[in-house]
ROFI-241369 format. One line per 4 residues: their letters; for each residue x, y, z of C-alpha. Coordinates in Angstrom, 2 decimals, m for minus. Example, Ala and Ser with C-alpha at 12.3 -4.5 7.8 and 13.67 -1.06 7.14 Angstrom:
% residues 2
AS) 12.30 m4.50 7.80  13.67 m1.06 7.14
//
This chain:
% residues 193
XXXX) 22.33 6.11 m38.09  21.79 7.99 m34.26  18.86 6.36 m32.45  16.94 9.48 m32.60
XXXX) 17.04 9.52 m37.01  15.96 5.54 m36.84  13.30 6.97 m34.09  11.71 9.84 m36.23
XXXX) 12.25 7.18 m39.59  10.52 4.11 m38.29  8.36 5.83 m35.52  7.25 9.40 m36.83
XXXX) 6.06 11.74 m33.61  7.24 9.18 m31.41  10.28 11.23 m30.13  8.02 13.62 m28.83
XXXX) 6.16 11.03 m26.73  9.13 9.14 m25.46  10.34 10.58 m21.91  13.71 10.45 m20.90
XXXX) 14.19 8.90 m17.39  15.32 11.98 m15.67  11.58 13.39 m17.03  9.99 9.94 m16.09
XXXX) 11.34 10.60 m12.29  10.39 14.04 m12.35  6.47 12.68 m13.22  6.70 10.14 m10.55
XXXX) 7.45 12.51 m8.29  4.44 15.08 m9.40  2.13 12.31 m8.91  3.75 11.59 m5.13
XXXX) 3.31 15.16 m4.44  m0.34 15.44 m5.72  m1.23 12.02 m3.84  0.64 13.65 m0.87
XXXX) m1.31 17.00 m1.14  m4.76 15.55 m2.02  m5.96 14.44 0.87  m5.19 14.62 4.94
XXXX) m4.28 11.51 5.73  m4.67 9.52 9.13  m1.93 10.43 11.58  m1.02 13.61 9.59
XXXX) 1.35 11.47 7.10  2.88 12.76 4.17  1.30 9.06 1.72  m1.78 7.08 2.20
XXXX) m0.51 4.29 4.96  m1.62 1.41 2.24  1.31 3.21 0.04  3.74 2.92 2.99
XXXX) 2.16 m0.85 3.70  2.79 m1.69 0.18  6.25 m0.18 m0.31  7.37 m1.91 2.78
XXXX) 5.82 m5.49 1.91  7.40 m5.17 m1.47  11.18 m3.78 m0.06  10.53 m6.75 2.40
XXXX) 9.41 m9.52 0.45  12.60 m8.53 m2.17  14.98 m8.41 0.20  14.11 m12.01 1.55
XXXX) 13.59 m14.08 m1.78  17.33 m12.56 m3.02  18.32 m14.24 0.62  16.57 m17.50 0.45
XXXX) 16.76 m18.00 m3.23  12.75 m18.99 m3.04  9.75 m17.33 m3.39  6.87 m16.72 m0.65
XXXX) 4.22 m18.31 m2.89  6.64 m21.16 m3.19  7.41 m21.46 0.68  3.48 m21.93 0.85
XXXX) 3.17 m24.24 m1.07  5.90 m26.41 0.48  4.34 m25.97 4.18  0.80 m26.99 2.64
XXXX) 2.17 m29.95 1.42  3.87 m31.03 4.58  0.44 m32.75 5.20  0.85 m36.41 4.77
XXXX) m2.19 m36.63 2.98  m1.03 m33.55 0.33  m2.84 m30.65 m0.29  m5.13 m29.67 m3.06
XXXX) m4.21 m27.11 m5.65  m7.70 m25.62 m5.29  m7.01 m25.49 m1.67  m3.90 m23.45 m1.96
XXXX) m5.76 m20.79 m4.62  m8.33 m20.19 m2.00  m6.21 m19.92 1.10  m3.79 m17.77 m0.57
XXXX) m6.20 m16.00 m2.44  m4.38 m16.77 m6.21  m6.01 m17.41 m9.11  m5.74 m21.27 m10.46
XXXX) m3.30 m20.20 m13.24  m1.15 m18.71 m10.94  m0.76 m21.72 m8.54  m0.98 m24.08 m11.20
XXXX) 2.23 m22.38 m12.61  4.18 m22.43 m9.01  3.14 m26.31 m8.60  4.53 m27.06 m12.35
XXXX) 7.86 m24.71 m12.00  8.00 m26.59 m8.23  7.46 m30.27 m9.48  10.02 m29.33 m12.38
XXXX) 12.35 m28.48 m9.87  11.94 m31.77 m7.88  10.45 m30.04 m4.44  6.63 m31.41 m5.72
XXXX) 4.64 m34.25 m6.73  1.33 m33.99 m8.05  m1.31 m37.29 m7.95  m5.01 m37.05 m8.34
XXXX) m7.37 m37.18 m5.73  m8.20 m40.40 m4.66  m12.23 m39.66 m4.52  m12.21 m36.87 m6.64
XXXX) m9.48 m37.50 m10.30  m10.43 m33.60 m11.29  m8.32 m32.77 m8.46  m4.68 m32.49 m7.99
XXXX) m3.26 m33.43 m4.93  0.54 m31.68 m4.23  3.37 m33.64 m1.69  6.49 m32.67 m0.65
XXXX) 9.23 m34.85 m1.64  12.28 m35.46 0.70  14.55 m32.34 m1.63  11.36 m30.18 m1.07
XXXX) 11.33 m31.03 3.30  15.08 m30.78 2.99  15.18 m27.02 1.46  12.17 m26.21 3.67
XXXX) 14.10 m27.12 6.58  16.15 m24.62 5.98  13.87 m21.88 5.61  12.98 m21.32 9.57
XXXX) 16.38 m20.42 10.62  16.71 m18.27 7.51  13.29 m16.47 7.94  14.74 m15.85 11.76
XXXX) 18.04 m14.30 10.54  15.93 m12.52 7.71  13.46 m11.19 10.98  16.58 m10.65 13.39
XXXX) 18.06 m8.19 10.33  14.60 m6.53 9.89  14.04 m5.65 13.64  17.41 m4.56 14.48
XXXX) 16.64 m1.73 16.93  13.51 m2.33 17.59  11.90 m2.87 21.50  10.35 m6.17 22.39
XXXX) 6.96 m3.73 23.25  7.93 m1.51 19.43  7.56 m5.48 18.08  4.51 m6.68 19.74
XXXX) 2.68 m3.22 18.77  3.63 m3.79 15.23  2.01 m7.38 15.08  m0.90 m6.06 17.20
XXXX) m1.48 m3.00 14.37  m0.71 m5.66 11.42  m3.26 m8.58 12.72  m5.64 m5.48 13.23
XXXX) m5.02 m4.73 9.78  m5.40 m8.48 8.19  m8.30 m8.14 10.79  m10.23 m5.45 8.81
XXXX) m9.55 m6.31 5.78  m10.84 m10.29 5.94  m13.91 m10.70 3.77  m15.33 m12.99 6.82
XXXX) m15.05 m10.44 9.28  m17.14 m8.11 6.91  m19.67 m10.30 6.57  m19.76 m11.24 10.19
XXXX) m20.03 m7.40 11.19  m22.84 m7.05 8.73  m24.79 m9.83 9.64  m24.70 m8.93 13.39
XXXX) m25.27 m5.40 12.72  m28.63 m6.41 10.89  m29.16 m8.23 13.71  m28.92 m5.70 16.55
X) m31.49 m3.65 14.35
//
């Protein structure tokens, strides 16, 4: 029996709403060219620059996990925990910005793996603590020459002044978009009036 007979028997109408992936594409791009044609966006660009920001974290951050064979939420974790005296899960969910599930799940895949330990506080046995053990410092040794051979690849081209701007525009960026800064702004703004 074809696929598209076992389709109409088991799934009646459901041909009709499955899209090949030539037809998917072609969607994808009608949405890219009414997000493109909506709006004027800063600097005359063709895509919001959060789309370009986005694409280009996500190209990044793929291309340097398949090199390092780690993930960034797991090279946190293993920096936090460099701290002789551990580091708190809670900690890490609110300096990263991850919900507890999510870090919970990196610390148990992490201490499965041997690069973890996990004790309870000492003042506080809700809390877990996290340490690095000595296969966790010895894979996160590696990482800093790694990350500078990842960087090296990245910027291939690029001035020393091209760099600098970039990490001037990016901290700008982080800058703006830090909850602190907001409600520092506000609260001096309120202030001047």
């Amino acid at each position: 029996m074809s696929n598209g007979i076992f389709t109409q028997i088991i799934f009646p109408g459901l041909e009709k709403k499955m899209k090949s992936p030539t037809e998917q594409n072609e969607e994808k791009s009608h949405g890219r060219e009414w997000l493109k044609n909506s709006q004027k966006w800063a600097g005359k660009a063709s895509l919001p620059l959060m789309t370009h920001l986005g694409r280009a974290s996500h190209l990044v951050t793929q291309k340097l996990v398949a090199e390092i064979k780690i993930s960034i939420s797991q090279i946190r974790v293993l920096f936090e925990a460099l701290d002789p005296n551990g580091v708190s899960q809670s900690f890490l969910g609110k300096r990263y910005n991850v919900d507890p599930a999510s870090i919970t799940r990196t610390v148990q895949a992490m201490e499965r793996d041997g690069l973890i330990t996990r004790k309870p506080d000492a003042s506080d046995n809700r809390l877990m603590r996290v340490y690095i053990t000595e296969k966790g410092r010895e894979l996160l040794e590696t990482i800093p020459p790694r990350l500078f051979q990842f960087e090296q690849y990245l910027l291939e081209g690029w001035t020393e002044s091209e760099i600098i701007q970039l990490h001037s525009f990016l901290d700008r960026i982080e800058q703006r978009m830090d909850i602190d800064q907001h409600i520092k702004r506000y609260n001096q703004e309120r202030e001047a009036h």
